[in-house]
C-alpha positions in Angstrom: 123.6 123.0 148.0 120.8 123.9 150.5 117.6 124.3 148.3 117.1 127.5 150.3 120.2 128.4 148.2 118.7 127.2 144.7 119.9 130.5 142.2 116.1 129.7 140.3 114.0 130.0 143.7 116.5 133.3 144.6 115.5 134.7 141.1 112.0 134.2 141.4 112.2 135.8 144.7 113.3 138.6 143.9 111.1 138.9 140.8 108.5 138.6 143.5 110.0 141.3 145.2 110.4 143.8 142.4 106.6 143.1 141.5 105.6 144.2 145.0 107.8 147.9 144.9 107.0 148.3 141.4 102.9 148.1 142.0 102.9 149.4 145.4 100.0 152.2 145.5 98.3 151.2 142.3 94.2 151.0 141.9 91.5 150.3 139.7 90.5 153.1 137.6 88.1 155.4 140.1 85.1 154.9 138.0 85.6 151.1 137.5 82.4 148.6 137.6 81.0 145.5 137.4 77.6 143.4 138.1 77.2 143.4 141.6 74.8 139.7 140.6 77.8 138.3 139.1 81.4 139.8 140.4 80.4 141.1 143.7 79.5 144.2 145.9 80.2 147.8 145.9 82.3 147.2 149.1 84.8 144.5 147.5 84.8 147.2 144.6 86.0 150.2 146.6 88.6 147.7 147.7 90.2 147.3 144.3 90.4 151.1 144.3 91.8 151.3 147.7 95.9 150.5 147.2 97.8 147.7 148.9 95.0 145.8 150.9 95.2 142.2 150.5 92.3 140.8 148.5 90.3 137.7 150.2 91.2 134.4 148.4 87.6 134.4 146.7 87.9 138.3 146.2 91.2 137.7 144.3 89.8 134.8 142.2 86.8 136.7 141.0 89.0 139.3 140.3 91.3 137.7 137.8 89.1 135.4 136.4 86.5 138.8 135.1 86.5 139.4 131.8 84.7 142.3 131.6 86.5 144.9 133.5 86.3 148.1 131.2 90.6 149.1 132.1 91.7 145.8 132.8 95.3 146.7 132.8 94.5 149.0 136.1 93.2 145.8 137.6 95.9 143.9 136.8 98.2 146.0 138.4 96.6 146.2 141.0 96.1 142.8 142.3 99.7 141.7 140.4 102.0 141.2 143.3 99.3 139.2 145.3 98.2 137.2 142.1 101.9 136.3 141.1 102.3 134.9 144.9 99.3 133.1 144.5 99.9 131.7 141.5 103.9 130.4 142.3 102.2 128.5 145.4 99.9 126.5 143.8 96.5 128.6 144.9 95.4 130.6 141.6 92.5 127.3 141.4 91.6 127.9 137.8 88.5 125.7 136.3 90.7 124.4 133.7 94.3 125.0 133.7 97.1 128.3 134.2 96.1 129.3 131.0 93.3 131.1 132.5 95.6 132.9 134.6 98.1 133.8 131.1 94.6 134.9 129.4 94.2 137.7 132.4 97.9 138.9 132.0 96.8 139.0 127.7 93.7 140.9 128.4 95.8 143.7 130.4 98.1 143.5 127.6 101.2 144.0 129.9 103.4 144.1 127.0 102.1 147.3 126.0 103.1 148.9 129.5 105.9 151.7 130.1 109.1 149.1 130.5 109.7 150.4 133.8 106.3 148.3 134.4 106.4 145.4 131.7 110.1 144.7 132.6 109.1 143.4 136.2 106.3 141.2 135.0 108.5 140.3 131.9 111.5 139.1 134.6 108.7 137.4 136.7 107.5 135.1 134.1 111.2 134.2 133.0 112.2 133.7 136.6 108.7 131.1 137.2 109.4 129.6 134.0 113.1 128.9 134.9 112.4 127.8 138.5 109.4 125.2 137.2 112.6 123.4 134.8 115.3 123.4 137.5 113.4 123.9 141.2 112.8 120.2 142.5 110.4 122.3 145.3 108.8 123.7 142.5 105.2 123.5 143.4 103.4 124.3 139.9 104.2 121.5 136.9 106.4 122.9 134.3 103.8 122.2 132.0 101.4 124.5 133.5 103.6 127.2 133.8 104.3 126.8 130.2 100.7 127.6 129.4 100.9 130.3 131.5 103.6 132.2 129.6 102.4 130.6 126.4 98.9 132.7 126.9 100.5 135.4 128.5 103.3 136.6 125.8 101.2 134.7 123.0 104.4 133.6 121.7 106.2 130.1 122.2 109.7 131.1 121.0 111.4 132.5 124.2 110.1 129.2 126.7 111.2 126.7 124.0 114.3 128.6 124.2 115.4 128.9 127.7 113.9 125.3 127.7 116.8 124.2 125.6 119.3 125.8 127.7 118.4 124.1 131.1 119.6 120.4 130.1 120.0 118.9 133.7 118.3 115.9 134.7 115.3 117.6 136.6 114.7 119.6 133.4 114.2 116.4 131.3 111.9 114.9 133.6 110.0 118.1 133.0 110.3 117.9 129.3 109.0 114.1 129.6 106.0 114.9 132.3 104.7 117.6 129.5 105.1 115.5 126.6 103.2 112.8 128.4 101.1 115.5 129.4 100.5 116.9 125.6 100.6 113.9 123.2 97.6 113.2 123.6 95.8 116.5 122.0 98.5 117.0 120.0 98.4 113.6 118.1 94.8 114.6 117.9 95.8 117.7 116.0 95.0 120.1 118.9 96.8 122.2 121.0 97.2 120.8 124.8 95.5 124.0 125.9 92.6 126.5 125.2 93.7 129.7 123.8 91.5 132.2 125.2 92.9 135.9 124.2 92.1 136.1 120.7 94.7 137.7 119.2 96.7 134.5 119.6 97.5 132.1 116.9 96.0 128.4 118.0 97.6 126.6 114.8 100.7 128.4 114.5 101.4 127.7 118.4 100.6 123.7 117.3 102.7 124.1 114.9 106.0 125.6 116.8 105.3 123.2 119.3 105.2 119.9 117.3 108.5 121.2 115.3 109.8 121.5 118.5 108.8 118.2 120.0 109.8 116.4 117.0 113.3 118.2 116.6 115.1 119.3 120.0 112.5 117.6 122.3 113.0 113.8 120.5 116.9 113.6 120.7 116.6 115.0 124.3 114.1 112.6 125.0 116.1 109.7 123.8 119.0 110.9 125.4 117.7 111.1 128.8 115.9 107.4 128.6 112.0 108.5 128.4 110.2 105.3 127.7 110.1 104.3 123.8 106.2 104.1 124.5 106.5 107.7 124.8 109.2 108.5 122.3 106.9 106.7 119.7 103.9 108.8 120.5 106.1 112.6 119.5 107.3 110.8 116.3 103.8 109.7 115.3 103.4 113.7 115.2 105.5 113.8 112.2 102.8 111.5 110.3 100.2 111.8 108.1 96.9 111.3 109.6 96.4 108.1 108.5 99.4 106.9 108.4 99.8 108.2 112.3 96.8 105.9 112.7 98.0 102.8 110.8 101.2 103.0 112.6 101.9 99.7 114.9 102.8 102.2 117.6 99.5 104.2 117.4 98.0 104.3 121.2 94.5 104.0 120.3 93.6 107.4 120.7 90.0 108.3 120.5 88.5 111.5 119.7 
């Protein structure tokens, strides 16, 4: 099959697609403001209250990355379809990792929206999620996407999930790259990422992800022949602290 022809990257196209007619026309809030010292000018604001002009790459950052709009959810649909291109290719540039970008989707509390307007954004992030497992073009890692629709939905469930539906080689090497990528905070007893919206639940995240890790993730691990270096590491996460330390297959973690 032609990977122009890959059903994940159709999906997420025409998520991408649906984002863009669904938002089409939408503004700020007329009366929106911010620190002209810190955001930017009055001119970049009238542009976030001027409907379907593309924002500058540094415009668009600032944007997304403001905490302190007073209707973020306006914001957020207005900059969505741009910001969902941006961040599929790989240009969102947070200063730590997409969970920044899932914190901005939190703070606009999407999930609260008319479904005529979550329903897009709720397809979107299944479609990215799916297309970061099973896409070998996939530009983002899986495991930043993860984070992304971790901190976005505040809720773990549904990406384990369709995780353990997509069992084709690709999507192993995903589920090894993250563990890889994880084991080292987790074994640490932290989450791998900075939960940022507060109404999310750091330790009960932990929690659903270790279970996972240790349960589904270790027999798919095994199965697929991730080093034993690295199985060890996700069954140490099943240990007592100091016998997770004691172990003859602890890595030497410091924290």
């Amino acid at each position: 099959m032609h990977l122009a022809d890959h059903p994940a990257r159709r999906r997420l196209s025409a998520a991408l697609d649906n984002l863009a007619v669904t938002f089409r026309g939408m503004t700020a809030h007329p009366d929106e403001i911010n620190c002209e010292c810190h955001w930017g000018s009055s001119e970049e604001l009238a542009l976030l209250k001027t409907p379907d002009v593309e924002l500058e790459p540094d415009l668009l950052r600032r944007t997304w990355t403001a905490i302190d709009w007073s209707d973020h959810g306006a914001v957020l649909r207005r900059i969505l379809p741009q910001f969902a291109t941006v961040l599929v290719a790989g240009r969102a540039q947070p200063l730590s990792g997409l969970e920044e970008a899932g914190s901005c989707f939190a703070r606009g509390r999407w999930q609260q929206w008319p479904d005529d307007h979550a329903g897009p954004v709720r397809e979107f992030l299944r479609s990215w999620w799916v297309q970061s497992l099973t896409d070998p073009d996939a530009v983002v890692p899986a495991h930043e996407v993860f984070k992304m629709c971790a901190e976005a939905t505040g809720t773990l469930g549904p990406w384990l999930a369709a995780w353990e539906t997509q069992t084709g080689h690709l999507s192993d090497r995903r589920l090894a790259e993250a563990a890889a990528e994880w084991e080292y905070e987790l074994l640490g007893d932290s989450l791998p990422w900075s939960v940022i919206w507060y109404d999310h639940d750091e330790e009960q995240m932990r929690a659903e992800l270790v279970a996972w890790l240790l349960g589904h993730a270790a027999v798919r691990l095994r199965e697929s022949g991730a080093s034993a270096d690295l199985r060890h590491r996700i069954r140490l996460l099943g240990l007592a602290e100091e016998d997770r330390w004691t172990d003859p297959h602890w890595p030497g973690h410091r924290y």
